[in-house]
N, C-alpha and C positions, 0 to 999 in steps of 0.2 A: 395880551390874550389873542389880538389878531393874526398874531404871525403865528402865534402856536397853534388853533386852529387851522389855518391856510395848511400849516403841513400835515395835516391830518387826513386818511382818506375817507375814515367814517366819523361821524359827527354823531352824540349824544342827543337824546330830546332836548336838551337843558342848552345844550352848545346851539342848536340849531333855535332857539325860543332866542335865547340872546344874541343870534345874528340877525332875528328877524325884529328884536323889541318886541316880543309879544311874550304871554305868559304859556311854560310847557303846555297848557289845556289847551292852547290854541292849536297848538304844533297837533296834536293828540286828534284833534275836530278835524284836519285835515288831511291826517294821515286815513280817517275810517269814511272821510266821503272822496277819497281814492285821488288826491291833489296831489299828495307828496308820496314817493314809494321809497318804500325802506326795509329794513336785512333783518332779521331776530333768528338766533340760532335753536335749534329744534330743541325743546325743554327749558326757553329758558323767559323770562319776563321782558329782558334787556332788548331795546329797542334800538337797531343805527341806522343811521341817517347815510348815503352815499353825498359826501363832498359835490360831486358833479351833477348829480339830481338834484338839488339842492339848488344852484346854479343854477340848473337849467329851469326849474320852478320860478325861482327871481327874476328871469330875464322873460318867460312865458305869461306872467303875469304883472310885469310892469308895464305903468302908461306914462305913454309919451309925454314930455313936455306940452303945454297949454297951447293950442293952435296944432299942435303935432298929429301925428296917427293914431289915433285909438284902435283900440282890438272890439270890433264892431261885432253883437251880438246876434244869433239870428231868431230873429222875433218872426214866428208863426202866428198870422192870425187869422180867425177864424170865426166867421159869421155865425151867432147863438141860435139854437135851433129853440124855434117857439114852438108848440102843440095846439091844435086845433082847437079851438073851445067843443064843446059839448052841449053846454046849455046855452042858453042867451039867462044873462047874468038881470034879476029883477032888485028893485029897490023898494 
């Protein structure tokens, strides 16, 4: 199966769920929150995968071996704004 994919330029949802071990729906969740970009011809359902995006996906989201470089996120923080009270609070 892997060498007949490898020569393939466009890859199926199905071919690409089975390079990654995940199930199509996975493929499917990250194709619509814009992770992987892919080809469908005008009028038609059929969804392909470009071979090199693909690749470049794999390689932009893999982490380093353990001690290695991780791909460091960037965490904004930001101090919660409280509201003045109004009343003085009775018991």
């Amino acid at each position: 199966m892997e060498k007949e994919l490898w020569g393939k330029e466009l890859w199926t949802q199905s071919e690409v769920a089975e390079y990654f071990r995940v199930v199509p729906a996975t493929i499917k969740n990250w194709r619509d929150q814009g992770l992987l970009s892919y080809w469908q011809a005008p009028g038609s359902s059929r969804v392909l995968f470009y071979r090199d995006e693909v690749i470049n996906f794999r390689d932009k989201h893999t982490i380093g071996k353990k001690g290695g470089e991780k791909p460091k996120a960037e965490i904004k923080r930001v101090k919660p704004y409280v509201s003045p009270a109004k009343k003085a609070w009775r018991i």
